[in-house]
C-alpha positions in Angstrom: 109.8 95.4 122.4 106.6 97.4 122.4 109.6 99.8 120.2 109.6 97.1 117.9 105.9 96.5 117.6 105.2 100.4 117.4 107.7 100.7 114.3 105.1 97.7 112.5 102.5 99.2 113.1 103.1 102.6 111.5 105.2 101.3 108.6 102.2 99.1 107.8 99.9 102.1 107.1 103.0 104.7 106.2 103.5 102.5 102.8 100.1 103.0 101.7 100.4 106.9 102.2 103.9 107.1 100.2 102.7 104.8 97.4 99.8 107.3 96.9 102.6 110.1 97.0 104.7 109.0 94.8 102.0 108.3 91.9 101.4 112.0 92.5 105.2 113.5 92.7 107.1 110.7 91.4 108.9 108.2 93.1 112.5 110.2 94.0 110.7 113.7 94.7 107.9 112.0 97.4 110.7 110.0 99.0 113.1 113.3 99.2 109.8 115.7 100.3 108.6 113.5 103.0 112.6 113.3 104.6 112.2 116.8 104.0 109.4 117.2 106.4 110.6 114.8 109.2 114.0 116.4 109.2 112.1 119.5 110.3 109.3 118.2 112.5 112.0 116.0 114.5 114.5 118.7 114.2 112.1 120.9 116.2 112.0 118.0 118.5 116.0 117.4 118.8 116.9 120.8 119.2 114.5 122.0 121.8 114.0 118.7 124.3 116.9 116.7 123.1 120.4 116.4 121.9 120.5 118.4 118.4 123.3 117.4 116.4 125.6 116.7 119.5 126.2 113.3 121.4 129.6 111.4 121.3 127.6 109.0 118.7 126.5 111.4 116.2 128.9 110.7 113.3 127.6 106.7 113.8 123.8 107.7 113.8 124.9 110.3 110.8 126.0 107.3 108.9 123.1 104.9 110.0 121.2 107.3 108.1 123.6 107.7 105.0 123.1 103.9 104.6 119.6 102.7 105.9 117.1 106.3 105.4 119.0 107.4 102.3 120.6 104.0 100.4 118.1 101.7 101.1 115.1 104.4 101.2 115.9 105.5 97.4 116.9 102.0 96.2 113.3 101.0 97.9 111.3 103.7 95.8 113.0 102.4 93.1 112.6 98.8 93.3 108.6 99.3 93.3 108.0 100.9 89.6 109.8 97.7 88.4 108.9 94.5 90.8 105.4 95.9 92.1 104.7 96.6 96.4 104.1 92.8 97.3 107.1 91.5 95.7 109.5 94.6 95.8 108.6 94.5 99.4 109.1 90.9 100.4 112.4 90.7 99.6 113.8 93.5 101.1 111.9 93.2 104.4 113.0 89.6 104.7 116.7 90.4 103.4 116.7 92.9 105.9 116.1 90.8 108.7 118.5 88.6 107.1 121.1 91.2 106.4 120.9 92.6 109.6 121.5 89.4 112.1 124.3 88.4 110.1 126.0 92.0 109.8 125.5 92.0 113.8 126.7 89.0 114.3 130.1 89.4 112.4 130.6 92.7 113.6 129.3 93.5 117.2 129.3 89.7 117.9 125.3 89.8 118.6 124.3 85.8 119.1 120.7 85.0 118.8 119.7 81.6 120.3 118.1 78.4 118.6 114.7 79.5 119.8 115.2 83.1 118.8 116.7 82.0 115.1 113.6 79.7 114.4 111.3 81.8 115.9 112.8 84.7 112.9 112.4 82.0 110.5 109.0 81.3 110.9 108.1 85.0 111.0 109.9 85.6 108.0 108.0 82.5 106.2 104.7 84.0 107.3 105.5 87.2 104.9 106.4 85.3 102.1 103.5 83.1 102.2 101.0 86.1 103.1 103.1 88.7 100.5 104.0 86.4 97.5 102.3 87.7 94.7 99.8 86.0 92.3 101.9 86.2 89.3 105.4 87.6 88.6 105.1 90.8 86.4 105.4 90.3 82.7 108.7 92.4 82.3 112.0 92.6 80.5 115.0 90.6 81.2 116.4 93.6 82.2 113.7 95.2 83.9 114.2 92.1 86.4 117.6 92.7 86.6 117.4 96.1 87.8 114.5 95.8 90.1 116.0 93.0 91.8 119.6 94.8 92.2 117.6 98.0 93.7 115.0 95.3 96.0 118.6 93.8 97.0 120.2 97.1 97.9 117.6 98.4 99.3 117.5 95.2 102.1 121.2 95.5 102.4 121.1 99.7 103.2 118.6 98.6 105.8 119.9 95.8 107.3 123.2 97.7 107.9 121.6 100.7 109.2 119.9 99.0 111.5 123.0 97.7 112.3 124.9 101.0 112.5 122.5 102.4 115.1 123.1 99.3 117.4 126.7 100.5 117.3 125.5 103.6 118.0 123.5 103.3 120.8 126.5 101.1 122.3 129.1 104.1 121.9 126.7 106.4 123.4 126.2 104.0 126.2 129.9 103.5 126.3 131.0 106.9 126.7 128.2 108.1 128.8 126.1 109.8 126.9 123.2 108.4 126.4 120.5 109.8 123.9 116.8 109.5 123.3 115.0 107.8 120.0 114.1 110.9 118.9 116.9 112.5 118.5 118.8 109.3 116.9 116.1 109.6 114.2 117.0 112.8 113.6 120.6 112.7 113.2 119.7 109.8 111.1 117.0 111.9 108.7 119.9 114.1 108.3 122.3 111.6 106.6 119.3 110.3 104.9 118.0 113.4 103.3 121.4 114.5 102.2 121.6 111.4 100.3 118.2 112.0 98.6 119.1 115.7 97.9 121.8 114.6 95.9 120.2 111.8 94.3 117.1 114.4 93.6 119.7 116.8 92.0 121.3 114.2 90.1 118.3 113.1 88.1 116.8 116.7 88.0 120.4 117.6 86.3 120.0 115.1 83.6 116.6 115.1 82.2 113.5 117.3 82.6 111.1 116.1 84.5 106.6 116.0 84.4 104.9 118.6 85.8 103.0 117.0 88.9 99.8 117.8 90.7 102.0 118.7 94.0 98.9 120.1 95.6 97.5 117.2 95.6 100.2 115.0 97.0 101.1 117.1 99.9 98.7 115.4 102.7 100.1 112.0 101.5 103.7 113.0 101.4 102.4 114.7 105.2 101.0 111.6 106.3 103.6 109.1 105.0 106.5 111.4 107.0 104.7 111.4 110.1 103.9 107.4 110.6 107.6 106.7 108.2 110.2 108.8 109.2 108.8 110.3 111.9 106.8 107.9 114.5 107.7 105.0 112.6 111.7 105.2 113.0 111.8 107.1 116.4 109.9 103.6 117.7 112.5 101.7 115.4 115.7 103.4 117.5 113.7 103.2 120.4 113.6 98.9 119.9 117.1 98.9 118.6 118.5 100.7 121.5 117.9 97.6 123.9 117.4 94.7 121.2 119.6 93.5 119.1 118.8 94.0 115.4 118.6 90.3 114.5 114.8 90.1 116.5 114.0 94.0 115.7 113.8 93.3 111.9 112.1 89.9 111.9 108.9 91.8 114.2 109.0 94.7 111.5 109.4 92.7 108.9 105.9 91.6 109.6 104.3 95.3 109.0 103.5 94.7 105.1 101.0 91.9 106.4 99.0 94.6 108.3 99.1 96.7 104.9 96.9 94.4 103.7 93.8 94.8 105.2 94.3 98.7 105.5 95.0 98.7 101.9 92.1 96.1 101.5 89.6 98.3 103.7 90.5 101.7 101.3 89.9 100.3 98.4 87.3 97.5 99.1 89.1 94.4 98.3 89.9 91.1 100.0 93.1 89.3 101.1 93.6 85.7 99.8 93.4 82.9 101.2 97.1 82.6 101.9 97.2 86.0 103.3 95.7 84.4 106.2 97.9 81.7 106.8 100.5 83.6 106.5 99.5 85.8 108.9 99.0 83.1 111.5 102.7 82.3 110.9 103.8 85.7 111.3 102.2 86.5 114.6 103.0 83.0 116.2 106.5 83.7 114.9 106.8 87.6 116.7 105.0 85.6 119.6 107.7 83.8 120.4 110.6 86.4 119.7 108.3 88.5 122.3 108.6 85.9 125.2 112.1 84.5 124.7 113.3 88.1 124.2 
């Protein structure tokens, strides 16, 4: 569990370092860059301590990555332009955690108990209390229709990557060959970066794009790689090799409440009122999946 509680605490400050990158770069070129730069910083990892591209469960972690770092990463950076951070990110943390106990459950037949299901559920109500936004944002019919299809895809890409590396690590436990979290992320970036490349190219090939101050965005896209991809997942494989999915996501579901207050300490503002009692809900919540893990 302290996997699980490591992965919130660096996605909490890694979204505040990749919204700042993609107002510089754009929203598909900071998310491809920064996969870019954890596919080589844990590539140097994988290859010289760990298992490279090898390991009986490579294709499954491969895949994980297709779905969860590339699928739900790019529908995620596309989902904010339209919804805005707070809501764009409450419903796919919370689908996630929704997605991902249910995929886990009908696939690798992953039970959580009574306890553990309502302890989720009052996690999960803390982040919608502390993350639901003041207002709804004055756009288009169809403007909500797409940024609620890519919010939606996004949660579904991660919940089922989550659950792919559970499958993972259980064929690699299966067959005797175990690996370590950091060289699951990395066979995961891979899958997710190809997936970004081609997405990247797709969008390069159809339309010119701005000229960007890229100088300027490098030590965000830097910092958002190392606490995202980097730390932040390599802690996520780490929780998900010994818990199932269905507690994992509920715990890091939590991280955008910790935003808050970083966000609110860079730019001198204050949390609302219901910020805090959400808060209170989300930690009692992760309390109890904690002890009756």
């Amino acid at each position: 569990m302290i996997g699980a509680l490591g992965t919130t605490l660096c996605f909490a400050v890694t979204v505040v370092f990749a919204h700042r990158a993609a107002q510089l770069l754009g929203s598909l070129r900071a998310n491809f860059w920064r996969l870019v730069v954890a596919t080589l910083v844990l590539g140097v990892w994988a290859h010289l301590a760990g298992r490279g591209c090898g390991g009986a469960a490579f294709g499954w972690f491969f895949l994980g990555g297709v779905v969860g770092f590339g699928i739900g990463g790019v529908a995620m950076f596309q989902s904010l332009p339209r919804l805005g951070s707070n809501l764009s990110t409450l419903i796919v943390q919370c689908g996630s955690a929704v997605v991902a106990a249910g995929v886990e459950w009908s696939w690798l037949g992953t039970k959580l108990t009574a306890a553990q299901l309502a302890c989720a559920a009052l996690t999960l109500a803390g982040v919608v209390i502390g993350l639901m936004p003041r207002s709804l944002p004055r756009i288009s019919a169809a403007g909500w229709g797409a940024g609620l299809a890519w919010a939606f895809l996004s949660a579904a890409g991660q919940g089922v990557g989550a659950v792919i590396s559970r499958k993972a690590f259980a064929t690699a436990s299966a067959l005797h060959d175990p690996i370590d979290a950091g060289s699951a992320t990395y066979q995961r970036a891979l899958g997710g970066l190809l997936v970004a490349g081609l997405v990247l190219l797709a969008f390069e090939w159809r339309r010119s794009a701005k000229p960007f101050a890229t100088g300027r965005a490098w030590p965000w896209v830097l910092a958002n790689a190392l606490t995202g991809p980097v730390l932040g997942v390599t802690f996520y494989q780490w929780a998900l090799r010994t818990t199932p999915a269905g507690i994992v996501q509920p715990i890091v579901a939590a991280s955008p409440l910790l935003t808050i207050p970083f966000a609110a300490w860079l730019e001198g503002t204050r949390p609302r009122p219901s910020y805090y009692v959400g808060a209170v809900l989300a930690v009692a919540g992760t309390s109890g999946l904690l002890l009756w893990h």
